[in-house]
Phi, psi and omega in degrees: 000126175250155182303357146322318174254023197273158164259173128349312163307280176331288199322319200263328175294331167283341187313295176340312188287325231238341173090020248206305241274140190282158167318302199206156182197147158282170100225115191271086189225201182193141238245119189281165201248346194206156166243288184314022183238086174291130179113338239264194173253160176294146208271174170281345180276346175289314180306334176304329185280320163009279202288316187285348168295285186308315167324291150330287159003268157312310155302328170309267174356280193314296172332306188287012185105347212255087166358121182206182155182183194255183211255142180273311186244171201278140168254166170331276200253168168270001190240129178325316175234055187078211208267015194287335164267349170285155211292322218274309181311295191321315199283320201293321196268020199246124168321139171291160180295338193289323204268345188239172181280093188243005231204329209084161186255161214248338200265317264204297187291335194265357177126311211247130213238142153262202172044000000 
């Protein structure tokens, strides 16, 4: 297993493990419109769903007491490891569907090797 494939399960079960486990936790997601397009981009109704995603959020925040307010000044990057995961960076450097493997390879899924 690589952390590519840890779940939600996994985190809080080690969480779990390690006495790390929080009192209560949230998650706050949207529901993906496709799976199989490994690599592929967020569809636009998931991206729409974005904004009501923070929105939640930020009412939770409020509810618990928990200050915030939005950022005044620009950070470096928008991302923990630079722009490399920003959507825009992502989109620009991402392989077209005809050039990347979005399906799994066939040779790998079915078992069976030729040559």
């Amino acid at each position: 297993m690589s952390l590519h494939q840890t779940g939600f399960q996994e985190v809080i079960a080690c969480a779990a493990l390690t006495d790390k486990l929080p009192e209560s936790m949230v998650l706050i997601g949207v529901q993906p419109e496709q799976l199989e397009d490994f690599g592929g981009s967020l569809r636009d109704s998931v991206k729409a769903q974005i904004p009501h995603a923070i929105e939640i959020a930020l009412d939770l925040l409020k509810e618990w007491g928990i200050p915030y307010s939005a950022r005044t000044t620009p950070i470096a990057s928008r991302c923990v490891n630079g722009d490399l995961l920003d959507m825009e960076s992502y989109e620009a450097g991402r392989p077209s569907a005809e050039l990347a493997c979005r399906f799994g390879d066939e040779r790998f899924l079915t078992g069976s090797v030729e040559g």
